[in-house]
C-alpha positions, -999 to 999 in steps of 0.1 A, spaced: -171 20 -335 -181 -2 -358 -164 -38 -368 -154 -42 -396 -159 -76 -417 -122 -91 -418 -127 -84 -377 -155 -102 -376 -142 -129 -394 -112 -130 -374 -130 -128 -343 -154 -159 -354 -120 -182 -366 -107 -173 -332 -137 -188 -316 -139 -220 -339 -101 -224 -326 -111 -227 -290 -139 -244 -293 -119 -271 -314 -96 -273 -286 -123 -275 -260 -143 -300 -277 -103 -319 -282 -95 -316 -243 -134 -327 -232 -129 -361 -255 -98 -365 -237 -109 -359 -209 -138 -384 -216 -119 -414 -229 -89 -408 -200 -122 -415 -176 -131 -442 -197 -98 -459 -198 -91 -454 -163 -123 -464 -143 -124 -497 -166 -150 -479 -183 -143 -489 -221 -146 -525 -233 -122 -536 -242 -118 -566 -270 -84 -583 -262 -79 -607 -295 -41 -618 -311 -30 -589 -328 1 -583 -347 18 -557 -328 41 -546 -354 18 -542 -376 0 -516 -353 33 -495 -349 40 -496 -384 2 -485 -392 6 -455 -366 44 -444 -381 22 -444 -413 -8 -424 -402 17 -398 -386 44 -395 -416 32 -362 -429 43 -351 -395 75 -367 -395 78 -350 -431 71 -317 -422 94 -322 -389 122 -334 -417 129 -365 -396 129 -400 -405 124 -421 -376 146 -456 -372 120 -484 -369 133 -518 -359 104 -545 -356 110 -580 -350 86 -601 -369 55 -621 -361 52 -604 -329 16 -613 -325 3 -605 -283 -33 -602 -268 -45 -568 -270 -75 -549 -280 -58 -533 -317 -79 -497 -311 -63 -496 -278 -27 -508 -288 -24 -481 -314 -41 -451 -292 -14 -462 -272 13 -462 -297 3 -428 -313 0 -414 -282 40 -420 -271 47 -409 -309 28 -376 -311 43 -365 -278 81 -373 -296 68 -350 -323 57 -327 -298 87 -324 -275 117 -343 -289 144 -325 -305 155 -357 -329 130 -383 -349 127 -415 -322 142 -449 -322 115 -474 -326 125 -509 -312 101 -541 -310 112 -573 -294 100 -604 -287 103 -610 -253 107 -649 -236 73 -654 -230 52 -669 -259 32 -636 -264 49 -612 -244 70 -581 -260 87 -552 -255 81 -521 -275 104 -489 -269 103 -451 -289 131 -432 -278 145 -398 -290 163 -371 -276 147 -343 -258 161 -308 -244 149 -289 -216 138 -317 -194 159 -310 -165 122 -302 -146 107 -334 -162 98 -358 -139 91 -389 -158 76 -410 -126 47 -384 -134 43 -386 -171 14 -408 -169 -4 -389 -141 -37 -369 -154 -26 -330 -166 10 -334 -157 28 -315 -182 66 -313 -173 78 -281 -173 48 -258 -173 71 -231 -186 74 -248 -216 48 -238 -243 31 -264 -261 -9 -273 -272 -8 -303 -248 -30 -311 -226 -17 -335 -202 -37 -357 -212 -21 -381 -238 5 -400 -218 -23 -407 -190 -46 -423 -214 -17 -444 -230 -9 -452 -192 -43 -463 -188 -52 -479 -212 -21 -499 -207 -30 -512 -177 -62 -519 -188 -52 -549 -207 -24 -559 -184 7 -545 -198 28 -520 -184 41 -487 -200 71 -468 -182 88 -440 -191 128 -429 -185 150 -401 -187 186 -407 -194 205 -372 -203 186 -362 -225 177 -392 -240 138 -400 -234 123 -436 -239 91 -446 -233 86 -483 -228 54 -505 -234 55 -544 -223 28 -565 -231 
């Protein structure tokens, strides 16, 4: 039997699909390792960190668009912290694709000051259903996923970079569930 040219075609856009997505899940993969085993150099300088969220809300409005959500961005100014600025906004983006991915309602986006002279608190919150088999102490391990019932394009992946690469520069990121209210919370 022969194939005919829209199979063909169909067939070979199938396989650029996958291969996308492997070459997507092998970067990952890649700059998790990196992030993880101390492995990426880091350049920690005084960055404005609202300017970082605000640049990442930016890059990702088309999403937010096509999603029909506005998110609610609250930034205190001249937040200014030690952080390398690639690594601050991978971190960023990260928590706000995965609110795109799984949230049911555009997130909260809070940044504070915090006492200290260069410390903050950064929080993106929205609500969230189905995560009754979420276990958020987990969300930063490698491949965890949540529910694995749930379909998605994830990878596992995104939260355990942004968890690394956290603690790479000596700020922590948690993560909390609270009904079905989900926050993730980056201190620097």
């Amino acid at each position: 039997m022969a194939v005919t040219d829209k199979e063909r075609d169909e067939c070979v856009a199938a396989a650029a699909e996958r291969l996308t997505a492997t070459r997507g899940l092998v970067d990952a993969l890649f700059e998790y390792a990196k992030a993880d085993e101390g492995a990426r150099a880091l350049v920690v300088v005084p960055v404005d960190v609202g300017a970082v969220v605000a640049a990442c809300v930016a890059d990702l409005h088309p999403t937010f668009v096509e999603r029909q959500w506005e998110p609610t961005v609250r930034l205190d100014e001249d937040v200014v912290a030690p952080a390398d600025p690639e690594a601050l906004a991978r971190i960023v983006e990260n928590a706000l694709v995965n609110c795109l991915r799984y949230g049911a309602a555009a997130p909260a986006i809070t940044l504070r000051r915090a006492a200290t002279a260069d410390g903050f608190t950064l929080t993106i919150a929205n609500e969230a259903e189905g995560l009754e088999a979420l276990d958020a102490s987990r969300l930063f391990e490698r491949f965890y996923r949540g529910d694995p019932s749930r379909r998605s394009d994830g990878s596992g992946l995104g939260l355990a970079i942004a968890g690394a690469l956290a603690r790479a520069q000596g700020m922590t990121l948690t993560a909390s569930l609270t009904d079905n209210r989900f926050t993730i919370t980056l201190r620097g």
